[in-house]
N, C-alpha and C positions, 0 to 999 in steps of 0.2 A: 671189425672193431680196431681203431686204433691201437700202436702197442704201447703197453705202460712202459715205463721206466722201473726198473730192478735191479739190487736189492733195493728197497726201502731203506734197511736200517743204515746204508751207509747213504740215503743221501739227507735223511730228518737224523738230527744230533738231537736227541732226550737227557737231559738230565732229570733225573725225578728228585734231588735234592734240591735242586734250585727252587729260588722262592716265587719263579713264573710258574701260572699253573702249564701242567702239562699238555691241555688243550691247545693253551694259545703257543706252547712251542712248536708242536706241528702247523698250527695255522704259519705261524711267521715264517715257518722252516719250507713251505710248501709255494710262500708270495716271494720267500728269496728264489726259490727254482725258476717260477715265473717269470721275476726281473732278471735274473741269469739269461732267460730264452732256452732252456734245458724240458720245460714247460709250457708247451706250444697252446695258443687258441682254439678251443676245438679237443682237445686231446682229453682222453677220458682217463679218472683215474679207480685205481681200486676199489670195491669194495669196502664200506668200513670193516667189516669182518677180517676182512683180508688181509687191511693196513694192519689191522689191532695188532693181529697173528704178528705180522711181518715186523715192526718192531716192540712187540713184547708188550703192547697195555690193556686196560681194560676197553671193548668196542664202546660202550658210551663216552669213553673221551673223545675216540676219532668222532663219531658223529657228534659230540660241542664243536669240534674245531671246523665240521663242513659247515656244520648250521652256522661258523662265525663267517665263513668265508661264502657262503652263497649270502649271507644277510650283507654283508660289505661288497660285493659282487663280482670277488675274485674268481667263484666257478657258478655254476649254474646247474639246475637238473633236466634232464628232457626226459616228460612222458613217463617218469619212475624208471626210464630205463639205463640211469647211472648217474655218475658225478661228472662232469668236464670241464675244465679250463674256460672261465667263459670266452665267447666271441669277440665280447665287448667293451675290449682292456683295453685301457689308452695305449699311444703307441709306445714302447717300451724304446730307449737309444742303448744299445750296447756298446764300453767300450771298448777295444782293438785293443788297447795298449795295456789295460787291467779290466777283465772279466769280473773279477772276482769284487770289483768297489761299483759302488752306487753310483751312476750318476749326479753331480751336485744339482740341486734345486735352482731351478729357475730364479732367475730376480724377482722382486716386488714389481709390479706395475703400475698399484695403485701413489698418489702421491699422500705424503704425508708431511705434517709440523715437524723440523726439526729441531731440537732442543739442546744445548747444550750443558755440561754439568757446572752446576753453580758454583761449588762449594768441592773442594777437592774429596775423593771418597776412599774408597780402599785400596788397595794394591794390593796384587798378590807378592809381596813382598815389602809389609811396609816398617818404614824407616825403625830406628832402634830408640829415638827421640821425637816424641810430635809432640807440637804447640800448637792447639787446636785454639777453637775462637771463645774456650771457655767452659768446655764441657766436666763435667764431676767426676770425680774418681769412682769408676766400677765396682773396684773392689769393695768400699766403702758402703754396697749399699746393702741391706738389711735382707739378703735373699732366704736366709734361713727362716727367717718369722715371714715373708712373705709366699715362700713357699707353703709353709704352716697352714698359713690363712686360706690359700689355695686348694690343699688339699681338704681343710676343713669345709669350705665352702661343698666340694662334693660330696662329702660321708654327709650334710645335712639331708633329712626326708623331705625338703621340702624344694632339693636338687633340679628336679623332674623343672619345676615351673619354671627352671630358667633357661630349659635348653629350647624354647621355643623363641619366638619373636619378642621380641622387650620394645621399647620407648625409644625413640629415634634419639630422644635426649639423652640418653644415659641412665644406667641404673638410679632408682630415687632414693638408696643408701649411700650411694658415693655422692650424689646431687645435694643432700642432707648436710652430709660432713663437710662440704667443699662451703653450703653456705653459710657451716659454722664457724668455721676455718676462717673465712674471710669477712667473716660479722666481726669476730673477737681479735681477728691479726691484724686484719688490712682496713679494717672500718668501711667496708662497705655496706652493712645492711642487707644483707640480699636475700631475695627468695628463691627455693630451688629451679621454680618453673623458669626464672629468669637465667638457670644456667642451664648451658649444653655441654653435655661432657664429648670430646672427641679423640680421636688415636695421634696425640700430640699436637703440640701447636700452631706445625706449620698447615694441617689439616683445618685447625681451629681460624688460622687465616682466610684460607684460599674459601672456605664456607662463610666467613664477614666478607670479604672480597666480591664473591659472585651473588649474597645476598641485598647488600649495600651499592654497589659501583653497579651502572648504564654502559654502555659505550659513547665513549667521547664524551663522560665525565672528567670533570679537572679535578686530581689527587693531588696534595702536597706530600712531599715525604724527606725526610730527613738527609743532606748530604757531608759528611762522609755518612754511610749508611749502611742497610743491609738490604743485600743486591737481592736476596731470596724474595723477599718484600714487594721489590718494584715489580719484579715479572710476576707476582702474582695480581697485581694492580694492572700490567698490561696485558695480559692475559685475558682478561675479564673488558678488557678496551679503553682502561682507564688512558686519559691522555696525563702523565706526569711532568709534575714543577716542584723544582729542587730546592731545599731552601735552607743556608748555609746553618751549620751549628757552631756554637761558639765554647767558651767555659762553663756556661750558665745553662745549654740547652740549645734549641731550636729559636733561631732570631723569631719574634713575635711580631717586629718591626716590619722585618722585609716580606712576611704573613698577611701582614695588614695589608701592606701596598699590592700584595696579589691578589686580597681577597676583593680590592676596591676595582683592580683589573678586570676581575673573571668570578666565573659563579663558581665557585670549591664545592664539590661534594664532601670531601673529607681530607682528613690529617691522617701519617700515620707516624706515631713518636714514638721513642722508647725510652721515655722520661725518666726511669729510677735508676739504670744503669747504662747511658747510652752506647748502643751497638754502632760503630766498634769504637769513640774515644774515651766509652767508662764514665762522663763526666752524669753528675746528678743536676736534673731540671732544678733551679732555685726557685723557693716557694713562690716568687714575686712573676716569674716569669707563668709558672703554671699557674696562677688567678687570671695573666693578662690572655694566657692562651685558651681557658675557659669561657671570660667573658668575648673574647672573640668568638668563639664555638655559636655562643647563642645570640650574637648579633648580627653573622651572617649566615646562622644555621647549617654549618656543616658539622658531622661526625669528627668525633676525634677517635681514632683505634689505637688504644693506649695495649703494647705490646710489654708485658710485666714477666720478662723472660725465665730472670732469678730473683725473683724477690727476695728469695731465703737470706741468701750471702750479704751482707751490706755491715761492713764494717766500722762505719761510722758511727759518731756518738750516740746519732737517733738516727733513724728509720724513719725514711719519707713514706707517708703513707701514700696509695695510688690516688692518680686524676680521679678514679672511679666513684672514689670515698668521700671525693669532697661533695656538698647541699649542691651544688648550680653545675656537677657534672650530667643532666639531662641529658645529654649528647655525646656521653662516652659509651663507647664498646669495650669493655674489659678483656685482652686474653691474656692467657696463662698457663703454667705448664708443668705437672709434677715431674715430668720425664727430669729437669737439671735435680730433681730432689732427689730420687730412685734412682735410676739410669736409663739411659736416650733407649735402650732398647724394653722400657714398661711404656708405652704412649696413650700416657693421661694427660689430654690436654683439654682445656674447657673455655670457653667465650661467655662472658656476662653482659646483657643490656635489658632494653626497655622489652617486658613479653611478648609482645606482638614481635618481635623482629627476630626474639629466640626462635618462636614459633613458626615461623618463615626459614628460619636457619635450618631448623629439624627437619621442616616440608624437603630440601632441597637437600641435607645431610640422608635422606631414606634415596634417594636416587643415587647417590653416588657409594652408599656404604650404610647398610638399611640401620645396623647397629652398631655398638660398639665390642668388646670382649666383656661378654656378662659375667665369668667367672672372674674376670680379673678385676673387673672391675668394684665388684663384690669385697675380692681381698683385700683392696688398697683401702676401703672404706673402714675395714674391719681396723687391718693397720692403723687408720687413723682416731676410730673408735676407740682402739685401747691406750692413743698415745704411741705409739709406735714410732711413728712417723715422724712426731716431734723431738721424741729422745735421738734417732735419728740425726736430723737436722739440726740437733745440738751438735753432737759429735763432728760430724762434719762441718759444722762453720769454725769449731776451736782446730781441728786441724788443717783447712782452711785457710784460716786466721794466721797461722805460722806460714806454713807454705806462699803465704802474700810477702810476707817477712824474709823469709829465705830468697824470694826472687828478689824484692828490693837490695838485700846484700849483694848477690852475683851481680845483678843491673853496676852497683856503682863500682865493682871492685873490678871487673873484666870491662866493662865500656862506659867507664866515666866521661871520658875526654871524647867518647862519640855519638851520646845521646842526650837526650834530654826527657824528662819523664817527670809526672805528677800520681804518685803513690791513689791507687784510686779509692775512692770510700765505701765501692762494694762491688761484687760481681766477681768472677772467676780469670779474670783475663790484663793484661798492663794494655795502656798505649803509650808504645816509647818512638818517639820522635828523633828520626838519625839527622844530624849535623850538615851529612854534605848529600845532593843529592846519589837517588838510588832508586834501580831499577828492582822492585824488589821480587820481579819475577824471575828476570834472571840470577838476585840471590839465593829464591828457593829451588830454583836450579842448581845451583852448585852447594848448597847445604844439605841438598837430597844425594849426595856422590859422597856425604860425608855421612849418613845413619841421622840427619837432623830432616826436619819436614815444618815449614812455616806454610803462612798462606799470603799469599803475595796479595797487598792491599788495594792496588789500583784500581778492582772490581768495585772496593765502597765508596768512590768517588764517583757520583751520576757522572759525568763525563770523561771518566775513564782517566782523570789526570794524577801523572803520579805526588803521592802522599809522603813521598819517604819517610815513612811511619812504618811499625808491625805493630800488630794487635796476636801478644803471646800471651795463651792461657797457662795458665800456673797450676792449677787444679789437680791434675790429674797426675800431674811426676814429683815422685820422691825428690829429696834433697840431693842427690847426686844426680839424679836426671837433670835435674835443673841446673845444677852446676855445669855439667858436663856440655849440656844445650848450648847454655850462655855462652860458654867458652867460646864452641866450634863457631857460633855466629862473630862473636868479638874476633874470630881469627881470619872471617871471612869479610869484614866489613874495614 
């Protein structure tokens, strides 16, 4: 017989407080001797009795941890007549230089998409000011009655039926409220079946996108714009055609003369609050954009990001609402109501193509969060969510005020800007040009974080514009912001 290695207890380290069970620390403790080479091919080891004895446990844990390590085929048994090291371990490299470290893993070999980030993300150290593209203040949202709802939903008896498989669509409480919500807010009329509820918008997209879009369809879509948008449109193979926005909207003129060009499969707008100039579709223009829809039969995917916020006298109601929208897809999004991290987001159209959505929404993400989804319904049921959205739009409301002040008082003589009538976010227009990446370069050396605009331009030309959202910083954030930017431009 081979000789074992001895003692045991100094070369497997147990802790029995730790939250590993104790099986699998021998198993681990046993594939490090292995990769060490301390632990040769071939070489037989104790007895489980023996090991127990030898560090101190009970003998049915050592035997968990052989049965883990013969089942993954780190040792082997011959003939009942012991444990060994199997034969037939890959070939192990050790190195000279440090024993005691792993060798690093191989490269990938296979190829892959590679993708870049669209949209700037977290940092493990982020700035002390961000002006995001608009998003709501966290603090702000209702998590204590949300919570509530949550937990109530599980003390209900009748708990059990939702921990199983649900409706690709979404729960039919939240589907309910959503098409009560948007019958008596937004005038659309809708029925639940015709909604899908999904884990936020941009999911509610990319599920229109690859329902709707062929490859080497022609998409039109909004420039200056939202870049998340297009790659979802190219992604799916759509071929994209850009088409200039103005004060009013998306030119319907320069629409027409593409639609007389080429067969459009579809639009994609963001008429109430355009991402990112803010500016509102004028009612004259969304008639002519509808009755273009149905005379050369393309979809329009009308993107209703914040509907909530809109500061103006009246509230444009959606594309969706009007009699001759036959050709819209509605998306939408509670995540700006609640906060980006609840992802309630839902797509409305004709049934047959929700239906279709659902079929292809169960391949990628069979459901959605039924507890939560449950909650937010509940929230809505009792009003919640409206008192809510009161709150927040009044202070909102100020906060839009407060940046107008800083705008004119720190960078009068360097911008130019039109107070917007709803959404979360300015577009201020700088004076001279500006490279505005390399601004958010040096405003990131200062605790500030913008997002450089050149990306909303389908050809990447510079806008010397920012799109600052207001939303989410106090009155000295904002102050404080402005400044640093006024000092750097």
């Amino acid at each position: 017989m081979v000789q074992m290695l001895r003692p045991w207890k100094t070369i497997l380290h147990i802790e029995l407080n730790s939250d590993k069970a104790v099986f699998l620390q021998i198993a681990d403790g046993i594939i490090l001797e292995i990769k060490k080479g301390r632990l040769k091919p071939g070489m037989s080891l104790p007895g489980s009795r023996v090991l127990a004895n030898d560090i101190g446990v009970n003998r049915k844990t050592v035997v968990l941890a052989y049965e883990e390590l013969i089942d993954t085929g780190w040792l082997s048994t011959a003939n009942k007549s012991g444990t060994f090291v199997s034969e037939k371990l890959p070939e192990i490299k050790h190195s000279r230089k440090n024993k005691q470290e792993a060798a690093p893993p191989s490269p990938a070999s296979f190829s892959f998409n590679v993708r870049e980030r669209i949209l700037p993300g977290d940092d493990d150290r982020p700035p002390l000011i961000v002006f995001d593209d608009g998003l709501p203040d966290v603090k702000l949202a209702p998590m204590d009655e949300l919570v509530k709802a949550h937990k109530r939903i599980f003390q209900q008896k009748s708990r059990w039926c939702m921990m199983g498989y649900r409706s690709p669509k979404g729960e039919k409480r939240l589907r309910d409220a959503l098409a009560d919500m948007l019958t008596h807010d937004r005038g659309l009329n809708v029925h639940p079946e015709r909604i899908c509820v999904t884990r936020g918008s941009q999911m509610a997209l990319y599920l229109t996108v690859q329902t709707l879009v062929c490859p080497g369809d022609w998409v039109a879509i909004e420039t200056p714009g939202y870049s998340p948008a297009w790659e979802t449109f190219k992604q799916a193979g759509a071929k994209i055609e850009p088409i200039k926005v103005d004060d009013e909207g998306i030119c319907v003129t320069a629409l027409e003369q593409l639609c007389q060009r080429k067969k459009i499969k579809a639009v994609y707008v963001t008429p109430h609050h355009q991402f990112p100039t803010t500016v509102s579709m004028k009612i004259g223009r969304r008639l002519e954009l509808l009755a273009l829809s149905t005379k050369y039969g393309f979809a329009i995917v009308e993107d209703d990001y914040d509907h909530e916020y809109h500061f103006g006298a009246r509230s444009l109601l959606p594309l969706a609402s009007n009699e001759a929208a036959a050709n819209v897809i509605y998306i939408s999004s509670l995540s700006k109501l609640l906060a980006p991290a609840v992802r309630i987001g839902y797509v409305v159209g004709p049934e047959k193509f929700i239906d279709s959505l659902a079929a292809l929404r169960m391949i990628v993400d069979r459901q959605g969060d039924t507890v939560m989804e449950n909650a937010v319904a509940e929230l809505m049921e009792a009003g919640a969510i409206h008192r809510h959205a009161k709150r927040a739009f009044n202070i909102y409301k100020t906060r839009r005020e407060q940046m107008a002040f800083y705008l004119d008082h720190y960078l009068q003589h360097k911008i130019t800007y039109q107070k917007p009538e709803g959404g979360l976010a300015y577009w201020v227009l700088i004076n001279k040009a500006v490279n505005t990446t390399l601004l958010a370069t040096k405003l990131l050396k200062k605790g500030v974080q913008i997002i450089p605009t050149e990306r909303f331009f389908f050809d990447k030309k510079p806008l010397n514009a920012l799109r600052l959202g207001y939303a989410s910083l106090d009155n000295h954030a904002l102050e404080e912001g402005i400044k640093t930017i006024a000092s750097c431009l």
